[in-house]
VOBA-1610 file (N, C-alpha, C; in pm, whole numbers, padded with zeros to 5 digits, always signed):
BEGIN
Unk+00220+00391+01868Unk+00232+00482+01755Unk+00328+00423+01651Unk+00273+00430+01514Unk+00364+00444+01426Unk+00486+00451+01421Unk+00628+00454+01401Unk+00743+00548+01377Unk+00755+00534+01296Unk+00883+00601+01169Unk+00886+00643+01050Unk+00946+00530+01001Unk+01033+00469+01015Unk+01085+00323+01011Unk+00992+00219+00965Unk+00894+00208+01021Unk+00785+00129+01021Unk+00682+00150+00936Unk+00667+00282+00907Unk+00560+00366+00786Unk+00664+00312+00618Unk+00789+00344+00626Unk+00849+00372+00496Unk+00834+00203+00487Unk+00867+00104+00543Unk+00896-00016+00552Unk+00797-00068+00487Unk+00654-00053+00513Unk+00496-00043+00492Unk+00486-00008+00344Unk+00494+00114+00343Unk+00500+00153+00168Unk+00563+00089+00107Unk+00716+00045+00149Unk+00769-00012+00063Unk+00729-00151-00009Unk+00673-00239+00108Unk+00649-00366+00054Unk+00460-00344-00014Unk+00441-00240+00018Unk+00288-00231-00049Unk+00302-00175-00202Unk+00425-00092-00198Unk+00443-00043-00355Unk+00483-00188-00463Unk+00578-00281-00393Unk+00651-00362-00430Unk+00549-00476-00463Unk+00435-00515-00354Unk+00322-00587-00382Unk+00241-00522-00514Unk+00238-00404-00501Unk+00125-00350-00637Unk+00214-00362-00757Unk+00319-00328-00779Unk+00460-00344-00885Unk+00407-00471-00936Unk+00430-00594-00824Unk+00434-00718-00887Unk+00289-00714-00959Unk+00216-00701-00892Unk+00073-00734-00937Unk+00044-00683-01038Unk+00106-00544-01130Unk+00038-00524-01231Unk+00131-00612-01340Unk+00220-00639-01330Unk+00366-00706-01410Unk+00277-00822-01393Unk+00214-00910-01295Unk+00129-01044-01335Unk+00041-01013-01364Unk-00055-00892-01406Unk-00153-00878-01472Unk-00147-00899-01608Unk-00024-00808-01624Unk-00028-00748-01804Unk+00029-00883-01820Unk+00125-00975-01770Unk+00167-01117-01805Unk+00056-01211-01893Unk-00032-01231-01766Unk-00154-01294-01744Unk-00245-01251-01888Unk-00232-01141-01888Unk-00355-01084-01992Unk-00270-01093-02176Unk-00152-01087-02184Unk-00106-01104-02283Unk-00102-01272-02321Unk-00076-01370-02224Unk-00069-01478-02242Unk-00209-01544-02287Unk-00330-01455-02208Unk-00429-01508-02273Unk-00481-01479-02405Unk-00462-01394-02454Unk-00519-01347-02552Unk-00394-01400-02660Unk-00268-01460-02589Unk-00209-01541-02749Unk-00290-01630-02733Unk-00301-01725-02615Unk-00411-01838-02673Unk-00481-01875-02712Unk-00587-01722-02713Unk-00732-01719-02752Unk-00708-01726-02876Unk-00601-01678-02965Unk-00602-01733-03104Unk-00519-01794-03193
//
């Protein structure tokens, strides 16, 4: 089973994974579109 330790621990690095990922999205997507012109 689960314990709560292990659940919050979970969220945490899954919130922290999605955090990063949209911060290298909008990065990613602004950088291209300076280049594109």
């Amino acid at each position: 089973m689960i314990t709560d330790v292990q659940l919050s621990f979970f969220a945490n690095i899954l919130g922290i994974c999605l955090f990063l990922l949209v911060i290298m999205y909008h990065y990613g997507y602004l950088f291209h579109t300076k280049m594109g012109k």
